[in-house]
Z-matrix of the N, CA and C atoms (Angstrom, degrees):
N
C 1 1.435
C 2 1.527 1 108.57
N 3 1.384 2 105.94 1 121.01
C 4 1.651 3 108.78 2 173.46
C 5 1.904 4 108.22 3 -55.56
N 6 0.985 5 124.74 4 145.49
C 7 1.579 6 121.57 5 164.57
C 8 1.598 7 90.34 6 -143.06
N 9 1.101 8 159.55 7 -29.90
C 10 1.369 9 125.33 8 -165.59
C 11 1.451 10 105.28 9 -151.10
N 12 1.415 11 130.00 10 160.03
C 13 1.209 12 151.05 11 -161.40
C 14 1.515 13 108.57 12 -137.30
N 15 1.408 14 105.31 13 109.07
C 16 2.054 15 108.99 14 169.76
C 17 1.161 16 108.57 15 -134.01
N 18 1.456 17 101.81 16 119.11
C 19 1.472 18 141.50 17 162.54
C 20 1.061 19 150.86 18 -79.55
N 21 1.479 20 127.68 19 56.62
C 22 1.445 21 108.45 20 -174.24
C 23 1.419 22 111.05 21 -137.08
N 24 1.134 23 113.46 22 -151.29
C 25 1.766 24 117.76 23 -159.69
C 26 1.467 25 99.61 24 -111.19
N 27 1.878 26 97.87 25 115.88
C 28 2.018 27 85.85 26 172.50
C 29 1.724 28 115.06 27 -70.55
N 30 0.685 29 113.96 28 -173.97
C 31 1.506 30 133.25 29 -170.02
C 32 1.809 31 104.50 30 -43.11
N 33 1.509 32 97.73 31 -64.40
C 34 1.722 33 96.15 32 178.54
C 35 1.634 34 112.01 33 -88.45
N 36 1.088 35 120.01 34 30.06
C 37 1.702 36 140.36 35 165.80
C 38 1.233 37 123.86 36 70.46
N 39 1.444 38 106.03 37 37.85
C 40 1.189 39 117.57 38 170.62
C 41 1.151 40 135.65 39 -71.21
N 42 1.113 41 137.07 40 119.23
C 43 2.001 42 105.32 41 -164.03
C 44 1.182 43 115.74 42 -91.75
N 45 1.685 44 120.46 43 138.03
C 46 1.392 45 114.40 44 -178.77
C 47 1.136 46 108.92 45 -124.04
N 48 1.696 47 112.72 46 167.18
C 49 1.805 48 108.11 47 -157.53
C 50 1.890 49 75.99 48 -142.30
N 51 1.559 50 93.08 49 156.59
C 52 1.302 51 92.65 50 169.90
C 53 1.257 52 96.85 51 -151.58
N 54 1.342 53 137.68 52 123.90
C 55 1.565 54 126.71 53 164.92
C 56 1.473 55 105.22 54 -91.69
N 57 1.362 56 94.86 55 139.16
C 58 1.921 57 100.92 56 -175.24
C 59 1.817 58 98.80 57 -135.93
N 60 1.185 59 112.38 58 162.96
C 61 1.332 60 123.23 59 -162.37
C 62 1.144 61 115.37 60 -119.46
N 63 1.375 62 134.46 61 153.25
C 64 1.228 63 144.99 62 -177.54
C 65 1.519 64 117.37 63 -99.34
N 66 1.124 65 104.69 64 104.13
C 67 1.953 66 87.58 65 172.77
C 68 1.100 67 126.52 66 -69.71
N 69 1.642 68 126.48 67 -19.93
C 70 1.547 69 134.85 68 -168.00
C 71 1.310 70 78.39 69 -79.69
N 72 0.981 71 157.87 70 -25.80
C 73 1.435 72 151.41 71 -136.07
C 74 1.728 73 104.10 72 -108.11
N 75 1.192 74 114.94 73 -39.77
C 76 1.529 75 137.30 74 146.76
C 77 1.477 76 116.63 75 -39.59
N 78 1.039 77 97.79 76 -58.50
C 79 1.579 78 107.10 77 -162.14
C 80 1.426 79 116.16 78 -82.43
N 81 1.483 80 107.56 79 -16.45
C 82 1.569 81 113.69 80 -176.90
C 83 1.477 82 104.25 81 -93.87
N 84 1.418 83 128.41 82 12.32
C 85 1.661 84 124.61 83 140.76
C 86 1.664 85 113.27 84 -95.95
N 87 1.759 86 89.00 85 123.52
C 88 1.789 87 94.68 86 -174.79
C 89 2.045 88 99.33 87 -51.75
N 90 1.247 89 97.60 88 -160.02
C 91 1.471 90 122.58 89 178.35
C 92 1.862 91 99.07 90 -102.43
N 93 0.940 92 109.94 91 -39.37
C 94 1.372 93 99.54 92 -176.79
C 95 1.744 94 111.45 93 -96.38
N 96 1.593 95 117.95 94 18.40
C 97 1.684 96 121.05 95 164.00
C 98 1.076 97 93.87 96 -97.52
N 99 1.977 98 135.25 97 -38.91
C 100 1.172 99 107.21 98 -176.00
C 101 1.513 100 130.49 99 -74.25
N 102 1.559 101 94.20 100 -25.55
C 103 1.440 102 104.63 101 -179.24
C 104 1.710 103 116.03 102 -57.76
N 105 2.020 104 104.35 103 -29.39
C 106 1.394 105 96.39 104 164.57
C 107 1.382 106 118.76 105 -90.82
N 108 0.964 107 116.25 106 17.48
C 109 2.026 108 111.55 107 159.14
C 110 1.999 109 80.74 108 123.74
N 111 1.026 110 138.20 109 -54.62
C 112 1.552 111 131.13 110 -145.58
C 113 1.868 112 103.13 111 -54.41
N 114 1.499 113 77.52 112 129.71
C 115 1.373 114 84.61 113 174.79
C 116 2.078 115 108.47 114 -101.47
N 117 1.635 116 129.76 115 -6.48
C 118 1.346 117 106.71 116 163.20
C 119 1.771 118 108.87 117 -109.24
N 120 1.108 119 97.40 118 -154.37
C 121 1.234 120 108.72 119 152.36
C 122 1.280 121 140.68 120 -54.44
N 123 1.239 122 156.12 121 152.66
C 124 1.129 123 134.90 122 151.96
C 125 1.904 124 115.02 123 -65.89
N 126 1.757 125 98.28 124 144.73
C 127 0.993 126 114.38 125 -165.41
C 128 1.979 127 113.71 126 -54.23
N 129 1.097 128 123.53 127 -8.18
C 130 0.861 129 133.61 128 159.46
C 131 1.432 130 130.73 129 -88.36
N 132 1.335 131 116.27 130 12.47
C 133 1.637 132 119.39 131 144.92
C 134 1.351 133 99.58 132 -139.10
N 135 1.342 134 126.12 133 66.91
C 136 1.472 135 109.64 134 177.03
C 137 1.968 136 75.53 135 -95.49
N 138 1.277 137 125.10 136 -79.19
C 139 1.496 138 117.92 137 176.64
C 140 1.503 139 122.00 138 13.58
N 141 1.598 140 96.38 139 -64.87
C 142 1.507 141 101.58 140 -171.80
C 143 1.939 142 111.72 141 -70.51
N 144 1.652 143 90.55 142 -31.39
C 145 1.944 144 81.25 143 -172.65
C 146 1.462 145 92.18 144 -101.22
N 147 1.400 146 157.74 145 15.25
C 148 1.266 147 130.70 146 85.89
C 149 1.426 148 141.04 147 7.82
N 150 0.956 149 115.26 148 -57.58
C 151 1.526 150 115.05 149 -169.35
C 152 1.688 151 97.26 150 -95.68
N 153 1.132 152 127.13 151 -52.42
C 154 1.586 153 142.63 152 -168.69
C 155 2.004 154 79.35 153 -53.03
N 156 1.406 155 113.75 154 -81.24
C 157 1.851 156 96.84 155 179.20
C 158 1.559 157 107.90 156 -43.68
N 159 1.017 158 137.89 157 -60.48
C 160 1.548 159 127.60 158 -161.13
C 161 1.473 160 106.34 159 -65.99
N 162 1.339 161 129.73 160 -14.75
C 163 1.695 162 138.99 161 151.06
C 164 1.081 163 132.52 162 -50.88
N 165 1.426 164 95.16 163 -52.16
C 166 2.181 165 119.99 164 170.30
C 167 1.276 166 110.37 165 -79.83
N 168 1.424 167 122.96 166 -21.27
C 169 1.832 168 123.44 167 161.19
C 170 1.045 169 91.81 168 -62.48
N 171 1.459 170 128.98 169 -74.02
C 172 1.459 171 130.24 170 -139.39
C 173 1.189 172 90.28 171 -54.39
N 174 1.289 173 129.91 172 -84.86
C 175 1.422 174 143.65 173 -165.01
C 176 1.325 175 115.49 174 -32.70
N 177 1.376 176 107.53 175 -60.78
C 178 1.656 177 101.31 176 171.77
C 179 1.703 178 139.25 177 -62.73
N 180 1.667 179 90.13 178 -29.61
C 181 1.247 180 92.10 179 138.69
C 182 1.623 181 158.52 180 -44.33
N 183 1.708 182 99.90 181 -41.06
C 184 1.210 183 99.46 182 -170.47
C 185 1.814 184 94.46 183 -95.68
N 186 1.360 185 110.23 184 -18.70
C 187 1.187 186 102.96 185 -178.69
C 188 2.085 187 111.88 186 -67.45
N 189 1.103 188 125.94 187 -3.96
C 190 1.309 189 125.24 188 -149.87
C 191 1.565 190 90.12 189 -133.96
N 192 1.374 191 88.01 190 -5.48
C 193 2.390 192 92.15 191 164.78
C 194 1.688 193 109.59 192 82.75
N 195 1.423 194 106.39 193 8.52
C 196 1.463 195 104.40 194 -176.89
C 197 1.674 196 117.66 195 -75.34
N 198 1.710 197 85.92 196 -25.78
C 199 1.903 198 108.97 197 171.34
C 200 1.374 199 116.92 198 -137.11
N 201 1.256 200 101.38 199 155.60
C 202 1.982 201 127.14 200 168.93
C 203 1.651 202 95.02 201 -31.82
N 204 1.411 203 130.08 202 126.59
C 205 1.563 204 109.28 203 148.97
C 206 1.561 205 112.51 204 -59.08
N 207 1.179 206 107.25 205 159.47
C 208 1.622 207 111.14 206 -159.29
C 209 1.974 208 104.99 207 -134.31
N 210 1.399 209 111.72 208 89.63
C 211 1.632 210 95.75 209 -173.81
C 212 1.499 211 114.03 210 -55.38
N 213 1.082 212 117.21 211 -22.22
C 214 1.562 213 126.89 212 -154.65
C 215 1.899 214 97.80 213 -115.34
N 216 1.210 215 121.30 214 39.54
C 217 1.032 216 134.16 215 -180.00
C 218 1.424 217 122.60 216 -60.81
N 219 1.595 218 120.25 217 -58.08
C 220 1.078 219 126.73 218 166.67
C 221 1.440 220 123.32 219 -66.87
N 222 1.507 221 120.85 220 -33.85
C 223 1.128 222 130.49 221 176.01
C 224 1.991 223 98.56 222 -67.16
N 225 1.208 224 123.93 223 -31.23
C 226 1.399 225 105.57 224 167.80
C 227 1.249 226 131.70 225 -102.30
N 228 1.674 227 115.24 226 6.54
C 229 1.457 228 117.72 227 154.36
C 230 1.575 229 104.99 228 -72.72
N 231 1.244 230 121.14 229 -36.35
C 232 1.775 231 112.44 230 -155.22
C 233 2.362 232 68.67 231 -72.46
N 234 1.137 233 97.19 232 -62.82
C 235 1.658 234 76.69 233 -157.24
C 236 1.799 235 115.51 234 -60.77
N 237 0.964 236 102.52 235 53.66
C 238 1.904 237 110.96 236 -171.88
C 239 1.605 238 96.65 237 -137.53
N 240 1.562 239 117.65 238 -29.11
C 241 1.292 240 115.20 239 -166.62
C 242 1.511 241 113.20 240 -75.90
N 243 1.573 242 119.72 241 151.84
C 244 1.140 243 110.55 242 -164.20
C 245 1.719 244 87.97 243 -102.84
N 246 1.389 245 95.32 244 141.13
C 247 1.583 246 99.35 245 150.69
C 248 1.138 247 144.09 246 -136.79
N 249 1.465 248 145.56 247 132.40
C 250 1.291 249 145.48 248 -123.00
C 251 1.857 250 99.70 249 -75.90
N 252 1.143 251 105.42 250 133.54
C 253 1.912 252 105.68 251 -174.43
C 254 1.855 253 100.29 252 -60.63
């Protein structure tokens, strides 16, 4: 499963893209959703494997210099998430 997209300019300004994958993102369809055809989660943890990818962006991000390392990382994805009024 694709989950994230990084973009930026190598050194002599080339732009490079890399799609990289999530395994939690894998793993949060049982064995018996795929066996019935579903390819995500059920809609009742999309939230949770939401945030777990927007964690493994962050992180891989900052690890690969695209971002600030961030101690308080998770504490500012949960406060980034939108939730319905």
């Amino acid at each position: 499963m694709i989950s994230a997209l990084f973009t930026h300019l190598t050194p002599d300004g080339t732009p490079f893209v890399r799609w990289d994958s999530d395994p939690k993102t894998a793993e949060a369809v049982s064995a018996e959703r795929l066996t019935a055809g579903a390819l995500y989660p059920p809609v009742s943890q999309l939230r949770a494997v939401s945030r777990s990818i927007a964690v493994a962006v962050a992180r891989e991000a900052a690890r690969s210099g695209l971002a600030e390392p961030n101690d308080r990382l998770e504490v500012d994805v949960d406060a980034a998430m939108w939730w319905p009024a």
